[in-house]
VEXTI-956247 format. One record per residue (C-alpha): x, y, z. Coordinates in nm, 2 decimals. Each point is the difference from the previous one (the first is absolute). Example, Ala and Ser with C-alpha at 12.3 -4.5 7.8 and 13.67 -1.06 7.14 Angstrom:
<atoms>
<atom><px>1.23</px><py>-0.45</py><pz>0.78</pz></atom>
<atom><px>0.14</px><py>0.34</py><pz>-0.07</pz></atom>
</atoms>
This chain:
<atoms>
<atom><px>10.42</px><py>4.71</py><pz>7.48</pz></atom>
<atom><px>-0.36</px><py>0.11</py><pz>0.09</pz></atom>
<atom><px>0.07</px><py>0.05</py><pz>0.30</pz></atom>
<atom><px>0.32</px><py>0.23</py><pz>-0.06</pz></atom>
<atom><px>-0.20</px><py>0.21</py><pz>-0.22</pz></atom>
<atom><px>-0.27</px><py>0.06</py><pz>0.21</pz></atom>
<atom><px>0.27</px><py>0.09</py><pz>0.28</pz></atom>
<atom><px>0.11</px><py>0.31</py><pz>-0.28</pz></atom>
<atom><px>-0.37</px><py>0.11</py><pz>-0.03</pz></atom>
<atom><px>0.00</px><py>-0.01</py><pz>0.37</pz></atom>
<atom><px>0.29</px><py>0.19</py><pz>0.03</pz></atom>
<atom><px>-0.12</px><py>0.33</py><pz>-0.22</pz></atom>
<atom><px>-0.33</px><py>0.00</py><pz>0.19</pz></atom>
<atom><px>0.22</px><py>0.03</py><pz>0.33</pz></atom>
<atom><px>0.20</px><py>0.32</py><pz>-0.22</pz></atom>
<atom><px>-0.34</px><py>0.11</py><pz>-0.08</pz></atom>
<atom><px>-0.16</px><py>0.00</py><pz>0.33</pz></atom>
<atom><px>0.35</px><py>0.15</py><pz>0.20</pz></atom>
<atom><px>0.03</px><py>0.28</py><pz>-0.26</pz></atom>
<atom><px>-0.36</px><py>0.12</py><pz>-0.01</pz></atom>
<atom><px>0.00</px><py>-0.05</py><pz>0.39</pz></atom>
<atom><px>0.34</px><py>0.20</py><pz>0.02</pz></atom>
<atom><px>-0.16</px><py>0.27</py><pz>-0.27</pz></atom>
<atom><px>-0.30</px><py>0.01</py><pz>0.25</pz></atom>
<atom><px>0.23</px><py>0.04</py><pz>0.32</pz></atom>
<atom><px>0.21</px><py>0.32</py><pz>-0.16</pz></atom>
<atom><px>-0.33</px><py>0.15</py><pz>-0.12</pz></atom>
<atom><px>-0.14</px><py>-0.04</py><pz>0.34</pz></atom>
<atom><px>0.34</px><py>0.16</py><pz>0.19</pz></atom>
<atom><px>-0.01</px><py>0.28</py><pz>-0.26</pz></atom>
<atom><px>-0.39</px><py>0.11</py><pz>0.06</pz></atom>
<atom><px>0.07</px><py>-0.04</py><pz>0.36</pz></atom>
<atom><px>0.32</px><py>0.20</py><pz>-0.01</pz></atom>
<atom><px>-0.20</px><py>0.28</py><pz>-0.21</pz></atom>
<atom><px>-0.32</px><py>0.04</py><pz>0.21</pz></atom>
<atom><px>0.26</px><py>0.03</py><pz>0.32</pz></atom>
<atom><px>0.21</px><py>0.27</py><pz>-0.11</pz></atom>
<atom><px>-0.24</px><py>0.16</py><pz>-0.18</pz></atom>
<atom><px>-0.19</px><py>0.05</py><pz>0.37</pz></atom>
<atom><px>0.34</px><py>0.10</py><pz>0.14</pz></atom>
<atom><px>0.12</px><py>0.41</py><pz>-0.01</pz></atom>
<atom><px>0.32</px><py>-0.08</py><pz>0.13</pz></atom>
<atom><px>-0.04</px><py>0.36</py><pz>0.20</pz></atom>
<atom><px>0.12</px><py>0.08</py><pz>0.36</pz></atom>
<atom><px>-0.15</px><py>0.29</py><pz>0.17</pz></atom>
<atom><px>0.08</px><py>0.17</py><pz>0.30</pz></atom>
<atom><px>-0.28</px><py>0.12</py><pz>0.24</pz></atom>
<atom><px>0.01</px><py>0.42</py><pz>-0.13</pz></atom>
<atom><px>0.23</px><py>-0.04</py><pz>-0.21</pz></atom>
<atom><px>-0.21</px><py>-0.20</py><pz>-0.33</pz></atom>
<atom><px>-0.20</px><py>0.17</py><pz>-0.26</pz></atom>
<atom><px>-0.20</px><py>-0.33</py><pz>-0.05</pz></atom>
<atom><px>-0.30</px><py>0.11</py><pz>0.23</pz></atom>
<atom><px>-0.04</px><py>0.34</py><pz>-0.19</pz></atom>
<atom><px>-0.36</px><py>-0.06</py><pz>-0.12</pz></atom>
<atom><px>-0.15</px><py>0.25</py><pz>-0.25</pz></atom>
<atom><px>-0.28</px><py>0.14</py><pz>0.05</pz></atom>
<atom><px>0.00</px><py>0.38</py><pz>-0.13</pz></atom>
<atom><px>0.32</px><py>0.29</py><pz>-0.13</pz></atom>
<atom><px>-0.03</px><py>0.21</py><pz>0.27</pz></atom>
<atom><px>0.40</px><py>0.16</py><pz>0.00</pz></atom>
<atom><px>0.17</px><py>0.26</py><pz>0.14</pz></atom>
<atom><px>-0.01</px><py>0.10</py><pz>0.40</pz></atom>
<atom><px>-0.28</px><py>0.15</py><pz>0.16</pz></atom>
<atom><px>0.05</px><py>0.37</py><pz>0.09</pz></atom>
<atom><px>0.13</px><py>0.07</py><pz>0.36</pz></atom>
<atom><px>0.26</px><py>-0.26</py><pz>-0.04</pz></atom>
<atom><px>-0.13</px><py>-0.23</py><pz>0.27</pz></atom>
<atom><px>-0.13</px><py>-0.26</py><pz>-0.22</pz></atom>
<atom><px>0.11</px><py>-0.22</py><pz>-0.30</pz></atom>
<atom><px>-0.23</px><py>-0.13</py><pz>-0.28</pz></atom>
<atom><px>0.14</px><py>-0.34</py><pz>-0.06</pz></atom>
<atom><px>0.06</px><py>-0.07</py><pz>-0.39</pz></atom>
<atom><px>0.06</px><py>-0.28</py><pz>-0.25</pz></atom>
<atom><px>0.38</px><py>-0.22</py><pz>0.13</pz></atom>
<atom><px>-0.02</px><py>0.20</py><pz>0.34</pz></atom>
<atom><px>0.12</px><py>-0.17</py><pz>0.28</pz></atom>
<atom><px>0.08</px><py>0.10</py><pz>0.37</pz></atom>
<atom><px>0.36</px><py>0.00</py><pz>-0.08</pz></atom>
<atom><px>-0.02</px><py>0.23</py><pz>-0.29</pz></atom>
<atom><px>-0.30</px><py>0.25</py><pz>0.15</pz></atom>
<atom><px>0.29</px><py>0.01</py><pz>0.33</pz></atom>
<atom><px>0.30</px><py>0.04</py><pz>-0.23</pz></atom>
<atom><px>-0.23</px><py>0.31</py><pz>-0.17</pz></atom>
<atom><px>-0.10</px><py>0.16</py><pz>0.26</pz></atom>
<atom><px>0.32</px><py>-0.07</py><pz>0.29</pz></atom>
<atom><px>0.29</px><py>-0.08</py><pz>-0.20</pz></atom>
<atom><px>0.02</px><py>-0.35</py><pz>0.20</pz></atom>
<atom><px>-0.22</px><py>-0.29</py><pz>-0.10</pz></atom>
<atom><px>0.05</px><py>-0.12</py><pz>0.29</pz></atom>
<atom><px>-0.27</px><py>0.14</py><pz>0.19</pz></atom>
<atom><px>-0.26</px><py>-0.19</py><pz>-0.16</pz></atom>
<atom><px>-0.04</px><py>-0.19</py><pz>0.31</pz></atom>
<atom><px>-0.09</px><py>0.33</py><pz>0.19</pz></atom>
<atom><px>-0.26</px><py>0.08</py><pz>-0.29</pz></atom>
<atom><px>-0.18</px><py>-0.30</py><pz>-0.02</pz></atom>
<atom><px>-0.06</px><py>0.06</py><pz>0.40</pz></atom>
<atom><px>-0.10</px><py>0.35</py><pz>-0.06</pz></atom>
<atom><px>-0.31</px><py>-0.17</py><pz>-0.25</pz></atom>
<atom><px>-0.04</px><py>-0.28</py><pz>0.19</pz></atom>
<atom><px>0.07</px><py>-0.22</py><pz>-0.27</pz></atom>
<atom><px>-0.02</px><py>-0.36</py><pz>0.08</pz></atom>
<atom><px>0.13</px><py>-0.12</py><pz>-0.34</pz></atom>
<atom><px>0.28</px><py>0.23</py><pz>-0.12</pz></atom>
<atom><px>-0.01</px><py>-0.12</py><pz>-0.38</pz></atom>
<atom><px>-0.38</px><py>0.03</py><pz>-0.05</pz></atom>
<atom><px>0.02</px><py>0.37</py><pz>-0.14</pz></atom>
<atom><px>-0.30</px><py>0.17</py><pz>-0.23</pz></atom>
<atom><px>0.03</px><py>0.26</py><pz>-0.25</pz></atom>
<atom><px>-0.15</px><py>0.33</py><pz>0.11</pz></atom>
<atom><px>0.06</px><py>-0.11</py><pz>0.37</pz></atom>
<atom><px>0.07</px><py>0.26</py><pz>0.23</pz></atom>
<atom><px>0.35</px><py>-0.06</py><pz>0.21</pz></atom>
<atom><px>0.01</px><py>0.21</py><pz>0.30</pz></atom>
<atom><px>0.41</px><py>0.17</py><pz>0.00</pz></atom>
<atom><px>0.03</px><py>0.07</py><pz>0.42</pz></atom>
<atom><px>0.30</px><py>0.23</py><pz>0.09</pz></atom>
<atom><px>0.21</px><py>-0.30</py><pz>0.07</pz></atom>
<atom><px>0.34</px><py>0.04</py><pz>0.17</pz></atom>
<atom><px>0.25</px><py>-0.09</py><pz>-0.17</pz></atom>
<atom><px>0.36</px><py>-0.04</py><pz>0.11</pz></atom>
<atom><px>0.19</px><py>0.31</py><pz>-0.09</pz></atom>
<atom><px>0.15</px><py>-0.05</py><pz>-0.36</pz></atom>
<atom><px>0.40</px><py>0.02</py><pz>0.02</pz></atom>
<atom><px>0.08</px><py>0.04</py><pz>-0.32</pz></atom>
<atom><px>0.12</px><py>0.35</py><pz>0.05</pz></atom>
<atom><px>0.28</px><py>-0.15</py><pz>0.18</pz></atom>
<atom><px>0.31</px><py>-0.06</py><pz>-0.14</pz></atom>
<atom><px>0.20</px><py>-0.23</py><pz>0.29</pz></atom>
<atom><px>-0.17</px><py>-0.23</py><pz>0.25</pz></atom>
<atom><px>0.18</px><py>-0.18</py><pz>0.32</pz></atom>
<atom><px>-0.09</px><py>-0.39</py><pz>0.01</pz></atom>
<atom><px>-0.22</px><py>-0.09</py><pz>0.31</pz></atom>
<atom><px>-0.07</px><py>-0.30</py><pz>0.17</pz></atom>
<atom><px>-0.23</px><py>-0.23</py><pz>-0.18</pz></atom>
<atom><px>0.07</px><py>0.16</py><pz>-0.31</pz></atom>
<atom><px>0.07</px><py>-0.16</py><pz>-0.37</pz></atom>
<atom><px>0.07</px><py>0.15</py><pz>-0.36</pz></atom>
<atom><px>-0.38</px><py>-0.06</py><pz>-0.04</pz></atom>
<atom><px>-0.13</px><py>0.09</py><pz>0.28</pz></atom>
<atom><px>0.17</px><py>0.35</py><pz>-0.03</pz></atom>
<atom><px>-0.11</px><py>0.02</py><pz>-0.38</pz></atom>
<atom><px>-0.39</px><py>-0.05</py><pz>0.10</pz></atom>
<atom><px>0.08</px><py>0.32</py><pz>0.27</pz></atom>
<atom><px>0.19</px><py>0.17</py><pz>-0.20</pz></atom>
<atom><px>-0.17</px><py>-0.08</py><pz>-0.38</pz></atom>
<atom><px>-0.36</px><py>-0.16</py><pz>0.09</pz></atom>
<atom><px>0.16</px><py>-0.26</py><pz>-0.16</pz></atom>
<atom><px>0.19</px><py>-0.33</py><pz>0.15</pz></atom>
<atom><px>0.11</px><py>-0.11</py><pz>-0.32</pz></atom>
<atom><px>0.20</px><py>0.29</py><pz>-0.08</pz></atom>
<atom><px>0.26</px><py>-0.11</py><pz>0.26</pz></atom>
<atom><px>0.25</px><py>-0.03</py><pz>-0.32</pz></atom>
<atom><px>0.05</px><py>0.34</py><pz>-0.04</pz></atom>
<atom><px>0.09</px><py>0.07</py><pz>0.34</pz></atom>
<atom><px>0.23</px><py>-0.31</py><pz>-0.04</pz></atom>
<atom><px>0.15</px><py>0.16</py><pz>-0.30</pz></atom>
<atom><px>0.08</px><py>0.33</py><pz>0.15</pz></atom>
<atom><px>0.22</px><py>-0.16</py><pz>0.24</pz></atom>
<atom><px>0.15</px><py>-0.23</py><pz>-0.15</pz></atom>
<atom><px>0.33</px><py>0.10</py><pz>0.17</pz></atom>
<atom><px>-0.13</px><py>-0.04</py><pz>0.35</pz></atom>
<atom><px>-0.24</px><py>-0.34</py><pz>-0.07</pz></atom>
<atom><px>0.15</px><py>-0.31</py><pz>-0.15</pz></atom>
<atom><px>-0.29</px><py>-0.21</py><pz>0.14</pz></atom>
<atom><px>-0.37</px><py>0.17</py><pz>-0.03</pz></atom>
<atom><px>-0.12</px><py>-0.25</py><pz>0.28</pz></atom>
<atom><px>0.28</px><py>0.15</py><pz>0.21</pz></atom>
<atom><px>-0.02</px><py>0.38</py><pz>0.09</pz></atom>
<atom><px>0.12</px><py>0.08</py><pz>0.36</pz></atom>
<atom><px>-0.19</px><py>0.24</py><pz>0.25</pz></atom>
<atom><px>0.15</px><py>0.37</py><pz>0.02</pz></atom>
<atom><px>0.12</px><py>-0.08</py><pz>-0.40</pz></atom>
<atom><px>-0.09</px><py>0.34</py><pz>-0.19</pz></atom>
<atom><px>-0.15</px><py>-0.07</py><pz>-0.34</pz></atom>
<atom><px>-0.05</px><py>0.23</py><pz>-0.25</pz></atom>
<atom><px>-0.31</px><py>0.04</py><pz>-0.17</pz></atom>
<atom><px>-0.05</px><py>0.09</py><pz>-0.36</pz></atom>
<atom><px>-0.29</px><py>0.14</py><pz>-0.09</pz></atom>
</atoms>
């Protein structure tokens, strides 16, 4: 009988021991877990197009007279100084040349931004039809016509009648444009 009751003591140490070690293993996962995502943003930038790299340094606003310049502020970006000043952020690209910026996202506050007379294809959205070309898509037409690819809907909903398939638009097709 000794022997069976030692076997019980024996037992609860084993319980003890395996739920203190358990206690010690989710404690362990939990810190680890916290100290990971607490490192983590979670954030995916573009090059030009983040607001991450905009590092404060002093408020200088506004644009410098003569209109050739741009004083960078607080949350400005490449995309949104282009957007400003073109209408298209899309020629980000062609400003960060113009600086000779090597890292587009690494902005300053009170920086100046040389604006150079870019050329810009001819905004068409004075036109009210246009005749589908080879090559061309809804959102390819929508960035010509809009500055905007992703607006390829509302040509697709103007013409309804004509395009069943948005993938599928047929060269010589005349496609109304709404403005």
């Amino acid at each position: 009988m000794a022997i069976v009751g030692s076997g019980k003591a024996l037992d609860l140490k084993e319980d003890m021991v395996s739920m203190f070690l358990g206690l010690f293993i989710v404690v362990l996962v939990l810190f680890l877990l916290f100290n990971f995502f607490k490192k983590k943003s979670g954030r995916v930038d573009l090059d030009g197009l983040s607001d991450i790299g905009v590092v404060e340094e002093n408020e200088m606003v506004g644009d410098d007279e003569g209109g050739s310049y741009y004083t960078v502020v607080k949350d400005d970006n490449l995309w949104k100084i282009a957007e400003k000043r073109y209408g298209s952020g899309y020629v980000w690209v062609d400003l960060a040349e113009v600086n000779g910026l090597d890292n587009a996202d690494v902005l300053f506050v009170g920086q100046r931004i040389e604006l150079p007379d870019l050329k810009i294809e001819e905004n068409l959205t004075s036109i009210s039809e246009y005749v589908v070309e080879k090559n061309d898509s809804l959102s390819k037409i929508a960035l010509r016509v809009y500055g905007d690819m992703f607006a390829w809907e509302k040509i697709w909903n103007a013409n309804k009648s004509a395009i069943v398939d948005p993938n599928l638009i047929e060269i010589g097709m005349t496609l109304n444009i709404p403005r």
